[in-house]
SEMI-710497 format. One line per 5 residues: number of its first residue (from 1); for each residue x negated, y, z negated of C-alpha. Coordinates in steps of 0.02 Angstrom, whole numbers, plus 50000, padded with zeros to 5 digits. Layout:
REM SEMI-710497
NUM = X/Y/Z | ...
***
This chain:
REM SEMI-710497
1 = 54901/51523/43763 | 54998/51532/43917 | 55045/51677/44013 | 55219/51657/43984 | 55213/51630/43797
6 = 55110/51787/43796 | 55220/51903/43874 | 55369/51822/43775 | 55254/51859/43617 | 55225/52020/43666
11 = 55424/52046/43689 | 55447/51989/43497 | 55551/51830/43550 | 55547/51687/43423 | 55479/51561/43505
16 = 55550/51391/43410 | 55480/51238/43438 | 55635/51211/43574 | 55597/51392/43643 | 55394/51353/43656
21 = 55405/51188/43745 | 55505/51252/43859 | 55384/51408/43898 | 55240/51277/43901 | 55341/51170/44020
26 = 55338/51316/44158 | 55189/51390/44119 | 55083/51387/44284 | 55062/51411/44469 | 55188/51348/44588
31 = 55296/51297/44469 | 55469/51277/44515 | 55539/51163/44423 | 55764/51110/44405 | 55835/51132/44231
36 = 55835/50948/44240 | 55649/50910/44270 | 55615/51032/44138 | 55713/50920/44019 | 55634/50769/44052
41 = 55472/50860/44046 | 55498/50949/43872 | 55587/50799/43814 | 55415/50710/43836 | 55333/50831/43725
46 = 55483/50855/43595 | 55600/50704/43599 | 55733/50788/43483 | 55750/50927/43620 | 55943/50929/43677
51 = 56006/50988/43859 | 56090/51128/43797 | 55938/51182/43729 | 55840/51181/43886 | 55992/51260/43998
56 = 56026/51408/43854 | 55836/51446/43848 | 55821/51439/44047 | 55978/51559/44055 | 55904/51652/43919
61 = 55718/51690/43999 | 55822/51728/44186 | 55910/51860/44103 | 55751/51917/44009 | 55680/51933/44176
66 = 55548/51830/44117 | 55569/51658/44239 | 55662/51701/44418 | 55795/51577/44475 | 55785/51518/44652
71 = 55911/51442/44754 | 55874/51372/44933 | 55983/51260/45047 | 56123/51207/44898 | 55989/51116/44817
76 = 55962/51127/44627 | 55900/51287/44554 | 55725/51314/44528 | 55634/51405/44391 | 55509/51490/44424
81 = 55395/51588/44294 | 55293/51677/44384 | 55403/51854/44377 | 55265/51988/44359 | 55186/51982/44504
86 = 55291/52005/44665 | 55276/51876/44778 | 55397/51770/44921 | 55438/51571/44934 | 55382/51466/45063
91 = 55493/51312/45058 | 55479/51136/45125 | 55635/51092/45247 | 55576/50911/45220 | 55554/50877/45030
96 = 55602/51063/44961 | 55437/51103/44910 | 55412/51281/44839 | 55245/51368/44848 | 55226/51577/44792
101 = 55149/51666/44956 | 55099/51853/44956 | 55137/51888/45132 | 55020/52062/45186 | 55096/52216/45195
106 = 55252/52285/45118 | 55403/52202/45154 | 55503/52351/45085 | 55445/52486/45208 | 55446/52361/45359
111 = 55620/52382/45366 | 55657/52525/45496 | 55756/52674/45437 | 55894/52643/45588 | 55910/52472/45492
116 = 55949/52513/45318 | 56114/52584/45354 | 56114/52710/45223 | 56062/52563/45081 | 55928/52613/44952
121 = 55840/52487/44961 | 55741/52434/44796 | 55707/52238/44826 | 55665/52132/44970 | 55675/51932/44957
126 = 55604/51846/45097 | 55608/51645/45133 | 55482/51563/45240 | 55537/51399/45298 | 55428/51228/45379
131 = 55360/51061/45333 | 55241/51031/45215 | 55102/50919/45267 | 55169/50773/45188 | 55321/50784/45272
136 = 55245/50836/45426 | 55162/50681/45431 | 55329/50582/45433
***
């Protein structure tokens, strides 16, 4: 079993058929897939699958906390299910890429006090930004 259907197991969601694909569809490393690519992918697997469907059960694990939404450049969101362990996005400029990178350190306390301006912080997002070899290549 996946570690996504796992910890939506362990949350007492009902997974449906509609609801599992879906889970199964993300499941993994680097995986950032749009709402549309996970259509086409659970649609594969479960043909009677709709679109709202897909989009209500994306919305649905985001606000779960379960998959992360990213958003670079005013491209298509991404979904991205790996939202236990902390982590950063190094994105393609060429193709839009995604890959999870766990810079060293602690982003958090690297901000100087002087810097904060009074904020609290409790989050930091960082975006690392180049070609991928592929493109780099071009």
């Amino acid at each position: 079993m996946s570690d996504l259907l796992q910890r939506l197991r362990g949350r007492g969601w009902r997974l449906t058929a509609q609801r599992r694909v879906v889970a199964e569809v993300l499941d993994g490393e680097h995986v950032h897939l749009t709402a549309d690519e996970v259509l086409a992918r659970a649609s594969a697997r479960l043909p009677e699958i709709s679109r709202a469907t897909v989009y209500n059960t994306l919305r649905e694990l985001v606000s779960l906390g379960e998959v992360i939404e990213v958003s670079t450049d005013g491209r298509a969101k991404r979904y991205d299910p790996n939202a236990c362990r902390p982590h950063q996005h190094l994105v393609c400029s060429g193709c839009g890429t995604i890959r999870d990178v766990h810079p060293v350190g602690d982003l958090l306390t690297d901000l100087p006090p002087a810097e904060r301006y009074g904020f609290s912080v409790s989050a930091v997002e960082v975006t690392f930004r180049g070609r991928c070899p592929r493109c780099a290549g071009d």
